[in-house]
Backbone as a chain_set.jsonl record, in Angstrom:
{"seq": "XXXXXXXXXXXXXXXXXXXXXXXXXXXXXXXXXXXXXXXXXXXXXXXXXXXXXXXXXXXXXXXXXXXXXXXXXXXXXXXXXXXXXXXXXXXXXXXXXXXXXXXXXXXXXXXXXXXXXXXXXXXXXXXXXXXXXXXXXXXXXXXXXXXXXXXXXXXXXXXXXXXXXXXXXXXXXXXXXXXXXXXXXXXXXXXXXXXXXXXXXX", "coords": {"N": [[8.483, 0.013, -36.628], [6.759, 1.576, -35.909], [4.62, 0.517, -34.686], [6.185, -0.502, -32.334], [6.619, 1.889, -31.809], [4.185, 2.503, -30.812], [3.558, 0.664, -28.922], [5.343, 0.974, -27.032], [4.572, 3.828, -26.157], [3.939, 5.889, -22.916], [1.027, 5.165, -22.066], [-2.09, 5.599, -20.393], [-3.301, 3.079, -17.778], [-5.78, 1.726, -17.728], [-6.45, 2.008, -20.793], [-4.245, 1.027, -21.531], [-4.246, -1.324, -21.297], [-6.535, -2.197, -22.763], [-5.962, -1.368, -25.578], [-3.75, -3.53, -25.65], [-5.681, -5.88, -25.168], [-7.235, -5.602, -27.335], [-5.458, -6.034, -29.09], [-4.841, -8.523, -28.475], [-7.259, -10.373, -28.958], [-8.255, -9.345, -31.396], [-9.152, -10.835, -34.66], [-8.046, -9.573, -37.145], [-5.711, -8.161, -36.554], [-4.385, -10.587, -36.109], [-4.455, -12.107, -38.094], [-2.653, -10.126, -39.512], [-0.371, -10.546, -37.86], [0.099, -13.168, -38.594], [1.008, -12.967, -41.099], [2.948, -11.157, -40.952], [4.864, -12.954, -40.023], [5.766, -14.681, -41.641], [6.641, -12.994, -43.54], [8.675, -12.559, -42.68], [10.438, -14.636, -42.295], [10.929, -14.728, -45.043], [12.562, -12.193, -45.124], [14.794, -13.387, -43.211], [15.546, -15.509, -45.188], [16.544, -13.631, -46.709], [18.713, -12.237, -45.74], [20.775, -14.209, -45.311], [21.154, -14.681, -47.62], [22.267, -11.74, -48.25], [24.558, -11.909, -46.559], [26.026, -14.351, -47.434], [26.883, -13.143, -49.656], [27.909, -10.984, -49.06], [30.381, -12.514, -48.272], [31.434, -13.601, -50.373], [31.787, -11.52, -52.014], [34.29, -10.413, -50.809], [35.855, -12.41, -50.413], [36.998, -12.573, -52.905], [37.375, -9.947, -53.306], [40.106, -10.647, -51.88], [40.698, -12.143, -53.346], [42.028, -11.354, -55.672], [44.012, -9.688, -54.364], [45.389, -11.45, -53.262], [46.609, -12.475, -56.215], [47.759, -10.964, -57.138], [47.376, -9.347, -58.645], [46.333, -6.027, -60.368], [43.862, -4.283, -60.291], [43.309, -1.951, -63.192], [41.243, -0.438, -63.945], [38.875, 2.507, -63.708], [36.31, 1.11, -63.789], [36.49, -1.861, -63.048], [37.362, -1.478, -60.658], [35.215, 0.082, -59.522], [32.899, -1.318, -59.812], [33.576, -3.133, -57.951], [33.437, -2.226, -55.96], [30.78, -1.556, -55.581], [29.601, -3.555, -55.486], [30.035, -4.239, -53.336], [29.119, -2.567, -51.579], [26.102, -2.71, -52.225], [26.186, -5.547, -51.387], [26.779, -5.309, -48.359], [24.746, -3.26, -47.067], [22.486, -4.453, -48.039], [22.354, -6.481, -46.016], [22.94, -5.237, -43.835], [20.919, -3.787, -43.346], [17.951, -6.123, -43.747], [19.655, -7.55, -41.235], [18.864, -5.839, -38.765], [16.245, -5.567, -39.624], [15.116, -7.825, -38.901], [16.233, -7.784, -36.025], [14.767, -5.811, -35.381], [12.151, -6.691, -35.305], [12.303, -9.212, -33.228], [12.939, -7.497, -31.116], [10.28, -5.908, -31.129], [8.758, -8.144, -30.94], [9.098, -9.064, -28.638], [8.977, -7.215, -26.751], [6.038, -6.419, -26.732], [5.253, -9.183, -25.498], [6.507, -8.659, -22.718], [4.899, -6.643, -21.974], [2.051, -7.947, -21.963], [2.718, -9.681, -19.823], [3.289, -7.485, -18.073], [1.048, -6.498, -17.342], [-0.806, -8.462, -16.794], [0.563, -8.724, -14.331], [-0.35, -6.15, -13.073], [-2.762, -6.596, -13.404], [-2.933, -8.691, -11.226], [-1.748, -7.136, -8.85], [-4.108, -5.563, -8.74], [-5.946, -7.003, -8.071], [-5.348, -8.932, -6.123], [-5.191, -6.223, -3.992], [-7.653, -5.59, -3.392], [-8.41, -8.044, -2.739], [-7.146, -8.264, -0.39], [-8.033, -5.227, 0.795], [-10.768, -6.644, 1.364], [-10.392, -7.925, 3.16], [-9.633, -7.046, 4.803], [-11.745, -5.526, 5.618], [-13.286, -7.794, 6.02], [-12.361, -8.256, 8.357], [-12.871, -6.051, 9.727], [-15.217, -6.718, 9.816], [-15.978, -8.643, 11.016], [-14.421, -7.997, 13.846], [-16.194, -6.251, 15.042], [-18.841, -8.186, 15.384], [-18.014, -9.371, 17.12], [-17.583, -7.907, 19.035], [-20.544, -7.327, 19.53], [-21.026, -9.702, 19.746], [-19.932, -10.23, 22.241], [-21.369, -8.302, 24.058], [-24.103, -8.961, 24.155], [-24.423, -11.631, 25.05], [-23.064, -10.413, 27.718], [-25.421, -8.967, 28.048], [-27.195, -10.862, 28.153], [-26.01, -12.636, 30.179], [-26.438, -10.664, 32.61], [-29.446, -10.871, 32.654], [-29.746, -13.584, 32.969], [-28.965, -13.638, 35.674], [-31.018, -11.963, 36.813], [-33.24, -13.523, 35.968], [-32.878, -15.511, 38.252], [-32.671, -14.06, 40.27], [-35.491, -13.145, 40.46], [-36.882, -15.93, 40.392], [-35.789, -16.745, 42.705], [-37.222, -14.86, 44.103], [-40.056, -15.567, 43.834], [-39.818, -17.881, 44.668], [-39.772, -17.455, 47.42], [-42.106, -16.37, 47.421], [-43.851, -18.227, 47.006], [-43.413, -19.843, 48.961], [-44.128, -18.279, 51.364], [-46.865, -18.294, 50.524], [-47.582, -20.303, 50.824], [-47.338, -20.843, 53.677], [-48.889, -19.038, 54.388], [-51.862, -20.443, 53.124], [-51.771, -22.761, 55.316], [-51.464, -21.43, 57.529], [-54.176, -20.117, 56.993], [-55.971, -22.582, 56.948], [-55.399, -23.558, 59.542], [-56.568, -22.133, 61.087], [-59.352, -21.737, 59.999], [-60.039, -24.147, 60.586], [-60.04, -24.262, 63.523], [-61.951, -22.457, 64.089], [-63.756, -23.594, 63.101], [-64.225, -25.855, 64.927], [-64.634, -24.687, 67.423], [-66.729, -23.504, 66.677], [-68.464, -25.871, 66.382], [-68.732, -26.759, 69.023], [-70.143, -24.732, 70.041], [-68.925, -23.101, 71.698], [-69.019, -20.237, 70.196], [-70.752, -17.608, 69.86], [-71.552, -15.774, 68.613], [-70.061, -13.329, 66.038], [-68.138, -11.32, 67.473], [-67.211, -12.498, 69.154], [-64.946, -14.001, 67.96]], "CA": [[8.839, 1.093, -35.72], [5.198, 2.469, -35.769], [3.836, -0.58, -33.669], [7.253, -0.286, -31.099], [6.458, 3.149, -30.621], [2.563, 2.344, -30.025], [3.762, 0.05, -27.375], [6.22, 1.717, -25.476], [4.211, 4.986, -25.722], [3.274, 5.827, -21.755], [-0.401, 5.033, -21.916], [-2.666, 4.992, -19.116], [-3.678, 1.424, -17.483], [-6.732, 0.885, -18.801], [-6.098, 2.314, -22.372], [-3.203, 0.156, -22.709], [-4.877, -3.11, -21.123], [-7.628, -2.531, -23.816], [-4.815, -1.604, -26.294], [-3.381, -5.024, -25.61], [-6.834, -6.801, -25.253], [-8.168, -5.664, -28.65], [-4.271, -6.783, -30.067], [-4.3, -10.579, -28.894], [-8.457, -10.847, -29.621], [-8.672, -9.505, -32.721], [-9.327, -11.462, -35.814], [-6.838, -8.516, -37.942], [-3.843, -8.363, -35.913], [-3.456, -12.097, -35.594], [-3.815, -12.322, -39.429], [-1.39, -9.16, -39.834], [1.005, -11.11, -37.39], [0.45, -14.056, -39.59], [1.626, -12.417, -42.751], [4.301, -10.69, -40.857], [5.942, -13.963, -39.79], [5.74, -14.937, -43.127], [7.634, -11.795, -44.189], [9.794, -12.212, -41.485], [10.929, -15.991, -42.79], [11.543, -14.272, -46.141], [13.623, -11.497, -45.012], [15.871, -14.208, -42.648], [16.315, -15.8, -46.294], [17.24, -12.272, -47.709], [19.867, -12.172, -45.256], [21.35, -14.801, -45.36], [21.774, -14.198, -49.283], [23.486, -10.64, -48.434], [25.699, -12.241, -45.461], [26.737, -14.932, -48.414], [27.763, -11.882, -50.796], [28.626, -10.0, -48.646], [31.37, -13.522, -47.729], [31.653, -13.615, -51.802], [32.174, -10.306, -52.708], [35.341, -10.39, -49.876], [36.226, -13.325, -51.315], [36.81, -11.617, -54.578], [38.701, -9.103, -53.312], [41.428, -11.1, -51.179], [41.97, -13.532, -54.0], [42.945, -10.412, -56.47], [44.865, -9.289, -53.795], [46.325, -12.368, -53.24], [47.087, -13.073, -57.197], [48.826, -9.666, -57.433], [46.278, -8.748, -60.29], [46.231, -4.771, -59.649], [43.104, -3.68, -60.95], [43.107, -0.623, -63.74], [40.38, 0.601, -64.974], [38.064, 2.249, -62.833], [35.121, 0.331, -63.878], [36.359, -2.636, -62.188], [37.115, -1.096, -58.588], [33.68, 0.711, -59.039], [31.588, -2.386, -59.788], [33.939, -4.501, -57.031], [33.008, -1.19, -54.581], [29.364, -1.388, -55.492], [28.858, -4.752, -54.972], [30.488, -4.8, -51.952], [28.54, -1.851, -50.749], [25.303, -3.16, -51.86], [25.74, -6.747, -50.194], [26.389, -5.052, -46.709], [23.707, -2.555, -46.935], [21.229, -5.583, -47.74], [23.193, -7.359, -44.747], [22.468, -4.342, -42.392], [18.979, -3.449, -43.623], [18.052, -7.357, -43.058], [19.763, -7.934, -39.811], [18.421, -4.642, -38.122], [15.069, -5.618, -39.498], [14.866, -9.197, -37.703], [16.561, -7.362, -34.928], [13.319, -5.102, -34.803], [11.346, -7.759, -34.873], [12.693, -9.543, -32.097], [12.658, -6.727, -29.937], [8.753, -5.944, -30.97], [7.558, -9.653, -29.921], [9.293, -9.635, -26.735], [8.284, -6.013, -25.733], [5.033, -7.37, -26.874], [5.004, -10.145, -24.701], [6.855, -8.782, -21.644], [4.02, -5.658, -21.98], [1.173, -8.455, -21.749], [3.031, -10.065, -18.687], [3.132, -6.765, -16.852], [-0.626, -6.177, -17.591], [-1.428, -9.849, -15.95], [1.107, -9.128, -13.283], [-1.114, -5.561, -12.251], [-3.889, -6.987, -12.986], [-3.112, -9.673, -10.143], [-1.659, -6.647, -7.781], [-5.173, -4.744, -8.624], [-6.805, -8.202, -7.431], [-4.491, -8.441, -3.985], [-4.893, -5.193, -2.913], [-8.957, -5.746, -3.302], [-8.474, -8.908, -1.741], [-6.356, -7.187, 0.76], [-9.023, -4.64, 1.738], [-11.892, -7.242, 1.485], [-9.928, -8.949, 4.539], [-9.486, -5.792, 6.694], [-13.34, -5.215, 5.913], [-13.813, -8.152, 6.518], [-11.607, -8.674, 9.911], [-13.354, -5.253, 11.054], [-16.632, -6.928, 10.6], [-15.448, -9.776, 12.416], [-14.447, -7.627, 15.403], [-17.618, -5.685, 15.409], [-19.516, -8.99, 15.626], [-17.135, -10.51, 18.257], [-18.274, -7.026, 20.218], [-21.514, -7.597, 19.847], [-21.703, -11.439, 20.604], [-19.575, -9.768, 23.725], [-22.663, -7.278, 24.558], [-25.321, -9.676, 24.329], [-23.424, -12.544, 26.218], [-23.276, -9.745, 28.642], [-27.055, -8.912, 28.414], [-27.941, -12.894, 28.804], [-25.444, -13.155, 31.623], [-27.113, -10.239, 33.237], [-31.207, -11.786, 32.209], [-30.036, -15.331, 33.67], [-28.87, -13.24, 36.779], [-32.449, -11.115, 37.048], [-34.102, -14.458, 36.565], [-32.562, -16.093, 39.101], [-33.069, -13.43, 41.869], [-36.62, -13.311, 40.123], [-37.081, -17.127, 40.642], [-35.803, -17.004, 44.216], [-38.507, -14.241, 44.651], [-40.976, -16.585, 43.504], [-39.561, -19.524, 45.533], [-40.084, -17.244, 48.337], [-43.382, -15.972, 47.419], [-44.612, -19.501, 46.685], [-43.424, -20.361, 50.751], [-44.659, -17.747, 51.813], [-48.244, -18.355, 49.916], [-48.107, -21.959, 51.24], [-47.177, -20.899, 55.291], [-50.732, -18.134, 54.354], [-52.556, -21.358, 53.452], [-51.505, -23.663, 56.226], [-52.44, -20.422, 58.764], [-55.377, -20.485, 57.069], [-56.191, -24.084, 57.466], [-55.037, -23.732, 60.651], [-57.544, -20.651, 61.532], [-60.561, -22.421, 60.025], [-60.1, -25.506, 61.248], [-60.251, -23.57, 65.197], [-62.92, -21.798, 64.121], [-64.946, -24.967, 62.72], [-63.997, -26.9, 65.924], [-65.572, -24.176, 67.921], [-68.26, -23.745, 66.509], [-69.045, -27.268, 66.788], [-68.916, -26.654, 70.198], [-70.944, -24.092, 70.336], [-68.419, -21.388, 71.717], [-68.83, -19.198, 69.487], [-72.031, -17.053, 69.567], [-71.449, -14.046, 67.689], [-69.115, -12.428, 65.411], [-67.643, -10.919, 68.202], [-66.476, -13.795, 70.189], [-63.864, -14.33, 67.349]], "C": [[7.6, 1.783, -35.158], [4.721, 1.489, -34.629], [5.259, -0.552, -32.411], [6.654, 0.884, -30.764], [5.042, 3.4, -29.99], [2.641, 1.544, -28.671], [4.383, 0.358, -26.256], [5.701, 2.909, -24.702], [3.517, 4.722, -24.435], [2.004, 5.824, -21.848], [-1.125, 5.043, -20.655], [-3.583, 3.797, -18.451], [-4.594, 0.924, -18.123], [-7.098, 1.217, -20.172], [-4.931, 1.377, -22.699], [-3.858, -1.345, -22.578], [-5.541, -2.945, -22.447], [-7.013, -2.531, -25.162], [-4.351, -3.262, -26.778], [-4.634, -6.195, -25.771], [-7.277, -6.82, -26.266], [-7.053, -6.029, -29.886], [-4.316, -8.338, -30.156], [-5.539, -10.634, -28.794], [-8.488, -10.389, -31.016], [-8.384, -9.713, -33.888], [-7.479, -11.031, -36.873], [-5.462, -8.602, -37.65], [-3.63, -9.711, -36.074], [-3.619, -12.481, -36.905], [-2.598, -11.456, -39.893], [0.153, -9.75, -38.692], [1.099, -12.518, -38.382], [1.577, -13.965, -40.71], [2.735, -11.949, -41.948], [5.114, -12.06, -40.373], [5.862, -14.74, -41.045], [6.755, -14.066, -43.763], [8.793, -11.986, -43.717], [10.9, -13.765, -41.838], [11.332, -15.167, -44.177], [12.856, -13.027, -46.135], [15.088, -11.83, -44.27], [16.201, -14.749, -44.035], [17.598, -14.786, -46.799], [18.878, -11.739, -46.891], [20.843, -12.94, -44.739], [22.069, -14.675, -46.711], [22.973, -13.238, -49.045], [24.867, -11.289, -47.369], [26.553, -13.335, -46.701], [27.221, -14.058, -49.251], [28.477, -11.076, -50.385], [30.45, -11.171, -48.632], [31.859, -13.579, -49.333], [32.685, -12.908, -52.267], [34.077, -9.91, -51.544], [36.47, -11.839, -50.456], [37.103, -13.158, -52.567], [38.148, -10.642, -54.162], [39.831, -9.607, -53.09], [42.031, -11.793, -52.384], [42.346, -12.544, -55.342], [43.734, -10.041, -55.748], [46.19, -10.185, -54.02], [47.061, -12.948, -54.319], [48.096, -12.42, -57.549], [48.615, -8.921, -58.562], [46.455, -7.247, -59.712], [45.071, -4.543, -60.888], [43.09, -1.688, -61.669], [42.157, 0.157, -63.838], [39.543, 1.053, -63.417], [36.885, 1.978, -62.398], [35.087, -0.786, -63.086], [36.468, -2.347, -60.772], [35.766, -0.66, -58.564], [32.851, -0.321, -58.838], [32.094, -3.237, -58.603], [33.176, -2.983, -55.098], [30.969, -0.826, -54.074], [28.652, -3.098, -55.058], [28.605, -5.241, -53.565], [29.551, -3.563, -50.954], [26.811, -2.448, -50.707], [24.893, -4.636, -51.311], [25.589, -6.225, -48.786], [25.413, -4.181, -46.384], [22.488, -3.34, -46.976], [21.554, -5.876, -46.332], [22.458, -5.786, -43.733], [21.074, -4.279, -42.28], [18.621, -4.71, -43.06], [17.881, -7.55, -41.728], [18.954, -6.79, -38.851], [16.606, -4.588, -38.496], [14.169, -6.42, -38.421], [14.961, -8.923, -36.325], [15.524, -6.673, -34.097], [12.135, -5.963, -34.45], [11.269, -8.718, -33.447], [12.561, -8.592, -30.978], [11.26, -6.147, -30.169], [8.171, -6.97, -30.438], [7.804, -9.161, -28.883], [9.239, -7.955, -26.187], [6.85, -6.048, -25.423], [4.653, -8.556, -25.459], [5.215, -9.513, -23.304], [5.694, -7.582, -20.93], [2.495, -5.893, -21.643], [1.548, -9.368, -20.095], [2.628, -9.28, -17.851], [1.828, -6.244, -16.808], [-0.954, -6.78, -16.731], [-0.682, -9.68, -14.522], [0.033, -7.443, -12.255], [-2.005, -5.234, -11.987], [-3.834, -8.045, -11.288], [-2.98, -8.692, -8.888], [-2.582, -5.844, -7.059], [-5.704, -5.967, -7.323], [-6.364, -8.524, -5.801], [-4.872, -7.469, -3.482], [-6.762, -5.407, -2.51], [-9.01, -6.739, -2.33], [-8.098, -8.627, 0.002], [-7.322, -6.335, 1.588], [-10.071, -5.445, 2.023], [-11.388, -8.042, 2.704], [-9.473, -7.997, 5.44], [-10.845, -5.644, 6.899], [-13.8, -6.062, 6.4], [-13.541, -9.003, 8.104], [-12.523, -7.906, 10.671], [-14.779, -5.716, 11.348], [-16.829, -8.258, 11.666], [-15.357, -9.095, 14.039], [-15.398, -7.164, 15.838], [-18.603, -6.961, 16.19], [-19.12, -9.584, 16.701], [-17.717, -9.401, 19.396], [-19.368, -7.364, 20.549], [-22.243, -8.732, 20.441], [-21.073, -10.856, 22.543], [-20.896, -9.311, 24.589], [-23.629, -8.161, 24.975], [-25.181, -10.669, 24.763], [-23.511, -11.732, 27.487], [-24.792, -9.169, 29.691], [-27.135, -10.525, 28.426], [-27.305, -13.096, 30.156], [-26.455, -13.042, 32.72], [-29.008, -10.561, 33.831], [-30.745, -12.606, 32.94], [-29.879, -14.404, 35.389], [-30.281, -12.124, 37.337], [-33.792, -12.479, 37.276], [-33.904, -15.273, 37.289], [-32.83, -15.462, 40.52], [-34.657, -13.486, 41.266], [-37.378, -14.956, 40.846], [-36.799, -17.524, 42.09], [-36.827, -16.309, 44.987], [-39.559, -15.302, 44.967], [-41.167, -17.695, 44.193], [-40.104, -18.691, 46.893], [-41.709, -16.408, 49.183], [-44.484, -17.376, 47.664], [-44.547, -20.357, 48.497], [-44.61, -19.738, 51.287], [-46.692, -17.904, 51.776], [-48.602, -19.952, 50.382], [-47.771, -21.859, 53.193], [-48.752, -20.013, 55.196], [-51.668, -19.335, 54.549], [-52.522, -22.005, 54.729], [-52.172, -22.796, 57.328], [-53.723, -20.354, 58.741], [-56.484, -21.87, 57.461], [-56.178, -23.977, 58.944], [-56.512, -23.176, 61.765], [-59.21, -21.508, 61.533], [-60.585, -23.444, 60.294], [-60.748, -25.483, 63.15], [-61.847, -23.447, 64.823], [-64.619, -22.556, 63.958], [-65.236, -26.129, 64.415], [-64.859, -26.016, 67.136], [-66.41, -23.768, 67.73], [-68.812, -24.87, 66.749], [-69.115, -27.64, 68.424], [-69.67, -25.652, 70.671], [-70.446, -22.812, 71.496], [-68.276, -20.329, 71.464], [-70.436, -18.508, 69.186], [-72.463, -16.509, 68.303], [-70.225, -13.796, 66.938], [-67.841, -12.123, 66.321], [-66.588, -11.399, 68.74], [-64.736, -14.069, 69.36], [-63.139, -13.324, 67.29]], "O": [[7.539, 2.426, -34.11], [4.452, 2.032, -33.558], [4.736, -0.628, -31.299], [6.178, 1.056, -29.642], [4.743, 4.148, -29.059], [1.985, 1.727, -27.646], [4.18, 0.169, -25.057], [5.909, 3.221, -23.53], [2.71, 3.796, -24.349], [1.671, 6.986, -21.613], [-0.612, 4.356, -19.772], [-4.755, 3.789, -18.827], [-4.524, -0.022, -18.907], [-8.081, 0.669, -20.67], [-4.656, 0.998, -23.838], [-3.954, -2.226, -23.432], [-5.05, -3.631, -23.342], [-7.317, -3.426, -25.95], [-4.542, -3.902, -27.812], [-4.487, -7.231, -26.42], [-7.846, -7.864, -26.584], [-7.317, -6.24, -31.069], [-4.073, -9.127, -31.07], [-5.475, -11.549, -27.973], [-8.804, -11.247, -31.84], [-7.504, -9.039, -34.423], [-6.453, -11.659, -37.135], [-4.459, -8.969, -38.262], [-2.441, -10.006, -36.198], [-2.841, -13.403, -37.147], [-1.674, -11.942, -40.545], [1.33, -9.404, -38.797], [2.187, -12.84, -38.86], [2.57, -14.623, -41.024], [3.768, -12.478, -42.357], [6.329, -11.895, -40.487], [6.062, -15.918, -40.746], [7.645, -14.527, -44.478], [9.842, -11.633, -44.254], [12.095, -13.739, -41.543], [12.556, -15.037, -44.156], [13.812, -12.975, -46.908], [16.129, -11.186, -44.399], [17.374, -14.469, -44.279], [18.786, -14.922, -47.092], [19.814, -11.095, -47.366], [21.655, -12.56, -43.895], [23.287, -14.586, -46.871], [24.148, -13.459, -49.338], [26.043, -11.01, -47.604], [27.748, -13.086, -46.858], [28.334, -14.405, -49.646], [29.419, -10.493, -50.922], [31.515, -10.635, -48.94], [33.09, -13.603, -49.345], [33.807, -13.181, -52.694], [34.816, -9.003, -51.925], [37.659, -11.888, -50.772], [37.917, -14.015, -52.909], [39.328, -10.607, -54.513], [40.752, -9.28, -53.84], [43.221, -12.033, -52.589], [43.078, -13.127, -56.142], [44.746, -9.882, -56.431], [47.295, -10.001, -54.529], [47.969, -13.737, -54.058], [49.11, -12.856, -58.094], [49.322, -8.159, -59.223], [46.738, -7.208, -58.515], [45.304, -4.606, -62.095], [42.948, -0.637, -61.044], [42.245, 1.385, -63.818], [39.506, 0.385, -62.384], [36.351, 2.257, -61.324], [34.079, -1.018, -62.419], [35.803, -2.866, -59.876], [35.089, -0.998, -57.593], [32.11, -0.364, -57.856], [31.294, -4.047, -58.136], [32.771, -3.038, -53.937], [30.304, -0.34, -53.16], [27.613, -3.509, -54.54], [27.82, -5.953, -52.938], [29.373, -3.73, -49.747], [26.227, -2.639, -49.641], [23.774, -4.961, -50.913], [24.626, -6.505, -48.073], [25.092, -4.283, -45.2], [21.548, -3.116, -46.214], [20.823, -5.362, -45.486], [21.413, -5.767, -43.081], [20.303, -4.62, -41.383], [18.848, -4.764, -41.851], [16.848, -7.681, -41.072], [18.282, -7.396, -38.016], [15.813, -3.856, -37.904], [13.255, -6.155, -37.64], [14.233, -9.432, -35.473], [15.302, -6.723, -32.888], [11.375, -5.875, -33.486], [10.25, -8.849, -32.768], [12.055, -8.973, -29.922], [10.881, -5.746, -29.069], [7.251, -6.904, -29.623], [6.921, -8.78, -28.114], [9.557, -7.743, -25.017], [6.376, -5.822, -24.31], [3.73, -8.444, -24.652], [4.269, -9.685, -22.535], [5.54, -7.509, -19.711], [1.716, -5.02, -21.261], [0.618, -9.628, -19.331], [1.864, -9.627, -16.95], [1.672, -5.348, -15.979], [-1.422, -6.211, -15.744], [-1.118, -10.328, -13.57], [-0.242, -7.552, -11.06], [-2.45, -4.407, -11.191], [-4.711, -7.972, -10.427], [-3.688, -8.934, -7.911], [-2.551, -5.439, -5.897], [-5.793, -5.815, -6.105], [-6.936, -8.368, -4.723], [-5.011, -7.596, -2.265], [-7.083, -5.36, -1.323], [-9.516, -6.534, -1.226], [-8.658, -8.779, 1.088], [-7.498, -6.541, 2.789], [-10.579, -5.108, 3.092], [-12.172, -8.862, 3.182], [-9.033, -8.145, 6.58], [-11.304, -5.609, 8.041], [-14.686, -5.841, 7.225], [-14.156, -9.884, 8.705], [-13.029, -8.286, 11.727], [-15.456, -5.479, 12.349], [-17.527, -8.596, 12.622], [-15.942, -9.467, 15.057], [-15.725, -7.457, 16.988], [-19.045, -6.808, 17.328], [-19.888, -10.356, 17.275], [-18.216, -9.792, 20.451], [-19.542, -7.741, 21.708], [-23.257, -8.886, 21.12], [-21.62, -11.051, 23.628], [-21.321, -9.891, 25.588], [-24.001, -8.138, 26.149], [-26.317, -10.958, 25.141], [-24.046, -12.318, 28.427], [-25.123, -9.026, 30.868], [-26.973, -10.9, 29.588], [-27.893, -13.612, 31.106], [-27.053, -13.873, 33.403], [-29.543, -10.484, 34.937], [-31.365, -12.553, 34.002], [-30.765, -14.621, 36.215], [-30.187, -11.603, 38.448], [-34.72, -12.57, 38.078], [-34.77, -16.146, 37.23], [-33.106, -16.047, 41.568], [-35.201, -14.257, 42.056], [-38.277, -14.955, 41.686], [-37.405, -18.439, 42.646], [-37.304, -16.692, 46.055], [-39.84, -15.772, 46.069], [-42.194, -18.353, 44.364], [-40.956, -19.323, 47.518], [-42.16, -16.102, 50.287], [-45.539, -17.451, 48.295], [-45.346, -21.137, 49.015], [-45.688, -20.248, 51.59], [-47.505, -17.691, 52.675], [-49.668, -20.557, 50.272], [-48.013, -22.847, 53.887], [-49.677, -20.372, 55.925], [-52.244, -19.515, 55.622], [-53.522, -21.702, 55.38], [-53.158, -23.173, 57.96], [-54.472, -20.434, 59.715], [-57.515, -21.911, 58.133], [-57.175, -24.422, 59.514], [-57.118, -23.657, 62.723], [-59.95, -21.793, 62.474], [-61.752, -23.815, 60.17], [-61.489, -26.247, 63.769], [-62.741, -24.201, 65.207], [-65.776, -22.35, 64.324], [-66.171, -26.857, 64.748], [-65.718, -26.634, 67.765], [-67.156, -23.529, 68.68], [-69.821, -24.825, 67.452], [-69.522, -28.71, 68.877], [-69.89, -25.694, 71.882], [-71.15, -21.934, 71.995], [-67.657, -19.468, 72.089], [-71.162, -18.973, 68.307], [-73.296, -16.7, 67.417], [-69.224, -14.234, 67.505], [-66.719, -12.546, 66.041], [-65.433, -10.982, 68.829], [-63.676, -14.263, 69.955], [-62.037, -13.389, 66.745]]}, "num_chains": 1, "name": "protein.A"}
């Protein structure tokens, strides 16, 4: 009754997990459950004995009934009233022991189930937020590949009017030459003719 009411008592989560964790690891308890299923095989004997006496001692009575013996004295009703009281009092004691027993394993057990079952709902809900945290860092990143997709767009579009500059600098710097060519080429041709005196002349 002492170990039922340690288990049922409302505990709080992680006092009873550890409760339960330091019941099915350690060494003690799982010899003190030893010995008690040991006890527990001897007291299913013991009641089987009183359930046979108790079937005896009934026995007993019907077939004086049935002989038409009337018992006098009242030594014999006392000893047929004591027997019969202490077979069913074994018989109750007994059955109501096993009975406790049975309902300690399996509160036992169903007490280590619901441990494992919120341990798993602790583990979901973690999991649970670790997949919104990690959705929102997903969207963050999906912004940012947005942004900077946006800045490259913009860069390829700066170096492209850049590069048409260039194309039109690079004309431009090749129609300069050609004028020049053009210029000193005059200027060589008259001189070689001897049109050209002075400075001036040009």
């Amino acid at each position: 009754m002492v170990a039922f009411f340690v288990l049922v008592t409302p505990l709080p989560f992680n006092i009873r997990r550890r409760l339960l964790h330091f019941i099915s690891t350690s060494d003690l308890i799982a010899r003190t459950q030893y010995t008690l299923k040991i006890v527990f095989v001897f007291i299913l004997i013991l009641f089987i004995d009183s359930v046979n006496r108790v079937y005896r001692v009934q026995q007993d009575v019907s077939a004086t009934s049935a002989s038409g013996t009337v018992i006098t004295t009242g030594t014999d009703r006392t000893e047929i009233q004591a027997r019969k009281f202490y077979s069913q009092r074994n018989m109750y004691l007994c059955g109501f022991t096993l009975f406790l027993s049975v309902i300690l394993n399996r509160t036992y057990v169903l007490l280590v189930e619901l441990l494992a079952a919120e341990d798993k709902i602790v583990a979901m809900k973690a999991g649970a937020e670790m997949a919104t945290a990690n959705s929102k860092v997903i969207s963050l990143k999906d912004e940012e590949i947005d942004r900077l997709r946006a800045e490259l767009e913009s860069k390829e579009t700066e170096l492209k009017s850049k590069e048409t500059d260039l194309e039109t600098l690079k004309k431009q710097c090749e129609g300069l030459s050609a004028e020049y060519k053009r210029l000193g080429d005059q200027i060589n041709a008259k001189e070689a003719l001897g049109e050209i005196t002075s400075k001036k002349d040009l």
